[in-house]
PAZAPA-4460 file (N, C-alpha, C; in steps of 0.05 Angstrom, whole numbers, plus 32768, in hexadecimal, padded with zeros to 4 digits):
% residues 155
    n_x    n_y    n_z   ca_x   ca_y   ca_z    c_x    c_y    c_z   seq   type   mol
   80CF   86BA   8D0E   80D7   869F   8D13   80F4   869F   8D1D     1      X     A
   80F7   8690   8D31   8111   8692   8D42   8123   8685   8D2A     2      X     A
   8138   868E   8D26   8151   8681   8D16   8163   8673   8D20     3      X     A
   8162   8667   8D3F   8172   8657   8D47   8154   863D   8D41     4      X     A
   8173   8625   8D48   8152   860D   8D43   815D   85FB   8D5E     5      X     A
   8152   85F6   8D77   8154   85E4   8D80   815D   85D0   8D80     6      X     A
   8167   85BC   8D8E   817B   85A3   8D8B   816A   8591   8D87     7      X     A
   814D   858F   8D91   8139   8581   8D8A   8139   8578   8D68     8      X     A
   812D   8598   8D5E   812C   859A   8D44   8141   8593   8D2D     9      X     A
   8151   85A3   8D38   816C   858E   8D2B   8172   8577   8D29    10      X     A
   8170   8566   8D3F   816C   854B   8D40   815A   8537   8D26    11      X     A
   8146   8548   8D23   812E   8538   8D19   8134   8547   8CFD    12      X     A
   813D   855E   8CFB   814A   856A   8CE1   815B   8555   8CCF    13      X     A
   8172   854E   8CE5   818B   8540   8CD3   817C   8517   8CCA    14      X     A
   816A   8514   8CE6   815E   84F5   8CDD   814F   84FF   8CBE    15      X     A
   8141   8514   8CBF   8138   8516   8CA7   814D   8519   8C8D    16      X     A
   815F   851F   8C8F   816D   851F   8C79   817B   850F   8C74    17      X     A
   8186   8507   8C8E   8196   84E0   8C84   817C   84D1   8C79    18      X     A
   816A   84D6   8C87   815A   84C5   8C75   814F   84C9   8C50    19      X     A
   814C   84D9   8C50   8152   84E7   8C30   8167   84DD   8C27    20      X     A
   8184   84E5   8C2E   8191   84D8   8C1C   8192   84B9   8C1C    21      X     A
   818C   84AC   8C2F   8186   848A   8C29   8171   848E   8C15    22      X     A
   815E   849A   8C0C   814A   849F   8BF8   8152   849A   8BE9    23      X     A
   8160   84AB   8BE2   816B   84BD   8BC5   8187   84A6   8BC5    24      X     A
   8190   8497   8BCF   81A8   8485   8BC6   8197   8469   8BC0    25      X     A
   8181   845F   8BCB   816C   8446   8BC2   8165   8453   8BA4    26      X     A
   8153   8469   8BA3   8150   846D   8B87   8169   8473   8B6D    27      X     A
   817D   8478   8B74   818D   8473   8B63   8191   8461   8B5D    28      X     A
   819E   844C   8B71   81A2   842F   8B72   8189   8424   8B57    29      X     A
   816F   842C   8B62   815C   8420   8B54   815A   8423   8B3E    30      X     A
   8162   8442   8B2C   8169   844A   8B1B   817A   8434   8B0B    31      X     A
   8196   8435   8B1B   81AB   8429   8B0D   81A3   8401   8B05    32      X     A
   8190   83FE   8B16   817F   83E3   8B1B   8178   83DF   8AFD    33      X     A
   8167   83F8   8AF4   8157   8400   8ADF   8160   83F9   8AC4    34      X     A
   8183   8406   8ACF   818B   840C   8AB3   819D   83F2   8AAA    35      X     A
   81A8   83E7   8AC2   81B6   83CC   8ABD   819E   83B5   8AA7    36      X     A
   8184   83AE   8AB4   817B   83A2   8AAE   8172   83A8   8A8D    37      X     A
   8171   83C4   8A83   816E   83CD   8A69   8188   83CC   8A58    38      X     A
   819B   83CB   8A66   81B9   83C1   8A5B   81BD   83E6   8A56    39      X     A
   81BB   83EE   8A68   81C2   840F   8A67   81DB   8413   8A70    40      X     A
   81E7   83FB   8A7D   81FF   840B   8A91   8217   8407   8A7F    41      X     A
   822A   840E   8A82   8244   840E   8A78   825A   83FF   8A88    42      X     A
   825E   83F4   8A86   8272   83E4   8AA6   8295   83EE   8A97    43      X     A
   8297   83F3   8AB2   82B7   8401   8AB0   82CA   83F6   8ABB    44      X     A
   82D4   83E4   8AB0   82DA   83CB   8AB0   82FE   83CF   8AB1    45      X     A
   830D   83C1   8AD0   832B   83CE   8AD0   8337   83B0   8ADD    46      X     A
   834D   83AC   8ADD   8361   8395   8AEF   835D   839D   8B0B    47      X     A
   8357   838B   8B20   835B   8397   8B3B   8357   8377   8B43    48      X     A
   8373   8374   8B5B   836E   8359   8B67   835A   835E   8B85    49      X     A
   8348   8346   8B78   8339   833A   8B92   833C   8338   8BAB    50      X     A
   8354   8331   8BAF   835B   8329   8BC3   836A   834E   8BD8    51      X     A
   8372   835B   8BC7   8377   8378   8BCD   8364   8380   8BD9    52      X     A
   834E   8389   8BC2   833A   8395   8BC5   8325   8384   8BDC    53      X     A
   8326   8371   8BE6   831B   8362   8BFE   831F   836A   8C16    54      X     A
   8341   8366   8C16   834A   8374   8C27   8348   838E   8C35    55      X     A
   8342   8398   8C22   8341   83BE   8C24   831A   83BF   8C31    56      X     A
   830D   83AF   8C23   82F4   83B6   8C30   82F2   83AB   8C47    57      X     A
   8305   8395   8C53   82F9   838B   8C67   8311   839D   8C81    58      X     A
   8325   83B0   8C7A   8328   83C6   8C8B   8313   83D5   8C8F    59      X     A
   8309   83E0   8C6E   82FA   83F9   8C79   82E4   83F1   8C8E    60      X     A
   82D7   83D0   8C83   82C5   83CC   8C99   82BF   83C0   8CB8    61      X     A
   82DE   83C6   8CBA   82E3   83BC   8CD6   82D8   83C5   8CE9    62      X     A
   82D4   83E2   8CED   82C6   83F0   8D04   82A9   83E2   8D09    63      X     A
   829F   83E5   8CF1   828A   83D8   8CF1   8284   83BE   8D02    64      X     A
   829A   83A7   8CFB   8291   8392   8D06   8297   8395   8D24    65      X     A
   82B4   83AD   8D28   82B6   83A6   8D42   829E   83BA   8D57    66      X     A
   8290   83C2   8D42   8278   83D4   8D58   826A   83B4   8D6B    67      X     A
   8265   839D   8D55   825F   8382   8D61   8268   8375   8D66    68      X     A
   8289   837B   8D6C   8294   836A   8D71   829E   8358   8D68    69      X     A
   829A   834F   8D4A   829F   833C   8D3D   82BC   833D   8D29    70      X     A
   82C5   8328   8D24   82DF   8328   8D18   82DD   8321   8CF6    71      X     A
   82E2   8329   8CF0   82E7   8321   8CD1   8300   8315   8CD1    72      X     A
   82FB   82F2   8CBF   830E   82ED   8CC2   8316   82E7   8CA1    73      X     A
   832B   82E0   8C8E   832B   82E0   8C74   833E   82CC   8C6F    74      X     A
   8337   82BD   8C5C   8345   82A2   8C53   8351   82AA   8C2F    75      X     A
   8364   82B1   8C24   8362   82BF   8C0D   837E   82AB   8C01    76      X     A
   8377   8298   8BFF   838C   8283   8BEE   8391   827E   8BD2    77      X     A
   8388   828F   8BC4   8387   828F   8BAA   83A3   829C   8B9A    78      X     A
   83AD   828A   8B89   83C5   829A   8B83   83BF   82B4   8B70    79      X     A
   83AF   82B9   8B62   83AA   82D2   8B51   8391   82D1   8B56    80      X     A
   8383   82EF   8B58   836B   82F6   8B5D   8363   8310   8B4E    81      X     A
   837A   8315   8B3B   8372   832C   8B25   8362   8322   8B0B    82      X     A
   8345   833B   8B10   8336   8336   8B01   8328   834E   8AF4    83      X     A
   831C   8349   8ADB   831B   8362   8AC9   82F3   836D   8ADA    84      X     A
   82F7   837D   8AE7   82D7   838C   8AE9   82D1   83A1   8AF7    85      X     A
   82BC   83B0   8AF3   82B6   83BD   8B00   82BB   83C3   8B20    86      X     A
   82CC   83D7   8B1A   82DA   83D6   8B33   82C3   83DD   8B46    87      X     A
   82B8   83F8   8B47   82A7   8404   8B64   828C   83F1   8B5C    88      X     A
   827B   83E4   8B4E   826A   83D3   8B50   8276   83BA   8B57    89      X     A
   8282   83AF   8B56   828C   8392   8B67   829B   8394   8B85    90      X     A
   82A5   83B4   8B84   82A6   83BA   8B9D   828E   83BD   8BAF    91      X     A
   8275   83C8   8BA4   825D   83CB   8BB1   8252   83B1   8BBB    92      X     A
   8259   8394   8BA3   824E   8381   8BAD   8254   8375   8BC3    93      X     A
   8273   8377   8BC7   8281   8367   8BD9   8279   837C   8BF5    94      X     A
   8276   8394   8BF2   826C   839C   8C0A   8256   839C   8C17    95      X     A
   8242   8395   8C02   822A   8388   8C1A   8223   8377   8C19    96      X     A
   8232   8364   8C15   8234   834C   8C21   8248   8350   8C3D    97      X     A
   8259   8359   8C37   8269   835A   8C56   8258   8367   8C6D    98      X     A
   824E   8381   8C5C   8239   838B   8C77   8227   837C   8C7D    99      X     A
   8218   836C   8C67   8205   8357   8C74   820E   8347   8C86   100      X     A
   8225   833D   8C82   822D   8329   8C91   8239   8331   8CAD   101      X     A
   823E   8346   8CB3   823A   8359   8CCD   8221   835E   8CD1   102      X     A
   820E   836F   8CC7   81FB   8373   8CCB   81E4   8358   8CE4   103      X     A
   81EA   833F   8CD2   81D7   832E   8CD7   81E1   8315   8CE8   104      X     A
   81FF   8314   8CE9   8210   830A   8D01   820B   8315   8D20   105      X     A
   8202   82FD   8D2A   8207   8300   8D4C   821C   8312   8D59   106      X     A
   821E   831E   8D63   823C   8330   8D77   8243   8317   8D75   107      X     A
   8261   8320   8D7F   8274   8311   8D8D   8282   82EE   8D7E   108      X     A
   8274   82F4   8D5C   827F   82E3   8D48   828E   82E9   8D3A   109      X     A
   8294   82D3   8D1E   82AD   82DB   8D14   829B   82D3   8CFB   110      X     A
   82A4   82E7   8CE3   8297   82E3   8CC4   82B5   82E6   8CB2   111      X     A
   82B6   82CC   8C9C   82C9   82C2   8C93   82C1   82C2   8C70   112      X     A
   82DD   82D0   8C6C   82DB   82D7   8C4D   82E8   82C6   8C41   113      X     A
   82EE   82B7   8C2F   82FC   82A9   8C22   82F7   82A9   8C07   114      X     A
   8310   82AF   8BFB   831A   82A2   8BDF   832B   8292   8BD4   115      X     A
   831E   8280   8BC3   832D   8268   8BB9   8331   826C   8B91   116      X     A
   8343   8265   8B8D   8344   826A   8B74   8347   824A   8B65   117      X     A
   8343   8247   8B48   8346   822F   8B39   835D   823D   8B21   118      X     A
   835B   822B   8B01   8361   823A   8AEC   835B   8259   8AE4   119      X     A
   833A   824E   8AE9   832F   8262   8AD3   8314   8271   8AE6   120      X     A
   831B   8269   8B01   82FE   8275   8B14   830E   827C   8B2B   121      X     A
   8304   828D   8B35   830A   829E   8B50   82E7   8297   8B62   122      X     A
   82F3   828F   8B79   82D7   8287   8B91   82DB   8297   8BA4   123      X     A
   82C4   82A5   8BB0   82C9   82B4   8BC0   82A7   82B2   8BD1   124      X     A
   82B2   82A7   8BEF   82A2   82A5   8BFF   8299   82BB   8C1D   125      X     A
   8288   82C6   8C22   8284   82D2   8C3D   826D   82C4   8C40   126      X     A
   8273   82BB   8C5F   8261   82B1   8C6D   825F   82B4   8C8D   127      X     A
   824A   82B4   8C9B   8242   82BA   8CBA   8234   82AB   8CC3   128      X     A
   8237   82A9   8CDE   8223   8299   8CEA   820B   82AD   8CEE   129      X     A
   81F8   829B   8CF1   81D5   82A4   8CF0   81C9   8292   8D04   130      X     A
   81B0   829F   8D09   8199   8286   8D09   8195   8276   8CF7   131      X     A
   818C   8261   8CFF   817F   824D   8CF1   8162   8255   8CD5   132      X     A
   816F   8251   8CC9   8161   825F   8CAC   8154   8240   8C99   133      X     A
   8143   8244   8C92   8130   822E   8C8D   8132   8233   8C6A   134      X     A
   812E   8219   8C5F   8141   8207   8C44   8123   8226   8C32   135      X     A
   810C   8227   8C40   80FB   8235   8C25   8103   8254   8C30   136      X     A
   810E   825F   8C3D   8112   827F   8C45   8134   827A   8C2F   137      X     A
   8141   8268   8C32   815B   826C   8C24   8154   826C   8C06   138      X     A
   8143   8266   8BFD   8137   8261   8BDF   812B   827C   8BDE   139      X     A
   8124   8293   8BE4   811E   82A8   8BE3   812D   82BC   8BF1   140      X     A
   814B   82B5   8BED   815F   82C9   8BF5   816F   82D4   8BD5   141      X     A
   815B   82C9   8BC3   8162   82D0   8BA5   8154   82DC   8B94   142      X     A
   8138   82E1   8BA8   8125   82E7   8B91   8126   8304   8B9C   143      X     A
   8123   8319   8B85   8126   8332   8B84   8115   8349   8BA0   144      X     A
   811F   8356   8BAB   811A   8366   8BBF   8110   8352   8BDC   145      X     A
   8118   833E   8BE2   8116   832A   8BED   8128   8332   8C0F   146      X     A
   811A   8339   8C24   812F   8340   8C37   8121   8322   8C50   147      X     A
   8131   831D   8C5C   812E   8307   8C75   8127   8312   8C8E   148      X     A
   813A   832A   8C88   812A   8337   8CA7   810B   834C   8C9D   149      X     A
   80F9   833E   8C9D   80DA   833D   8CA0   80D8   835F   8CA9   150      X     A
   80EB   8361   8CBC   80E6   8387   8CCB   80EE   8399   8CB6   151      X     A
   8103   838E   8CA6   8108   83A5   8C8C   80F5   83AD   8C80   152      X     A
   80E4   8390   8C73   80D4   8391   8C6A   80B6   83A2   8C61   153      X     A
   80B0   83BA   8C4E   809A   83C4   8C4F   8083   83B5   8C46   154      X     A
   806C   83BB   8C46   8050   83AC   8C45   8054   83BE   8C2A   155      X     A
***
């Protein structure tokens, strides 16, 4: 057997293994899904302001939006936004939602983050323009494994 491998092969080598590891990072996830809901997890729980840590993800995900063109724009008026939690899980949340909101934004728009603060509550909004999304598809953007784009979707 020849020991060089073709660029063909390779090609379809490395799709196979990015695709593995998207595998193997869903079943963890699903894992960790597992263990939250059994009250397995431990939350590691530290001070980190909101409004920092916002900031910092919506650098890292700038390339991103500008692959489409789109601008992130951020409204962050809150006078204190330090809050006690899980730092890399509330970081995970806030990032896919931002990628969603790239992801599922038109090119050539703008998706806007905002935080507003009260006493005792910190608000924090991302939002994009879309299509026109109908009042019973928004009522099932809550129910568990629930995707809108239909193509994600397995049978």
């Amino acid at each position: 057997m020849n020991a060089k491998i073709d660029s063909e092969t390779a090609k379809y080598l490395e799709i196979a293994y990015n695709k593995a590891e998207k595998l193997k990072m869903i079943i963890e996830d699903l894992f960790e899904l597992t263990k939250l809901h059994q009250g397995g997890i431990i939350l590691k729980k530290s001070e980190v302001s909101l409004c920092n840590l916002l900031h910092q993800l919506i650098e890292e995900l700038m390339p991103l939006a500008q692959e489409k063109h789109i601008e992130i724009e951020s409204y962050m008026s809150a006078s204190n936004t330090n809050i006690n939690v899980d730092i890399a899980k509330i970081t995970r949340v806030f990032e896919n939602l931002i990628e969603n909101a790239i992801k599922y934004s038109p090119e050539n728009e703008s998706i806007y983050i905002e935080v507003k603060s009260t006493e005792d509550k910190i608000y924090v909004a991302v939002s994009n323009p879309s299509n026109e999304v109908s009042q019973e598809e928004i009522n099932k953007y809550f129910e568990r494994f629930y995707r809108a784009d239909q193509s994600r979707n397995s049978t």
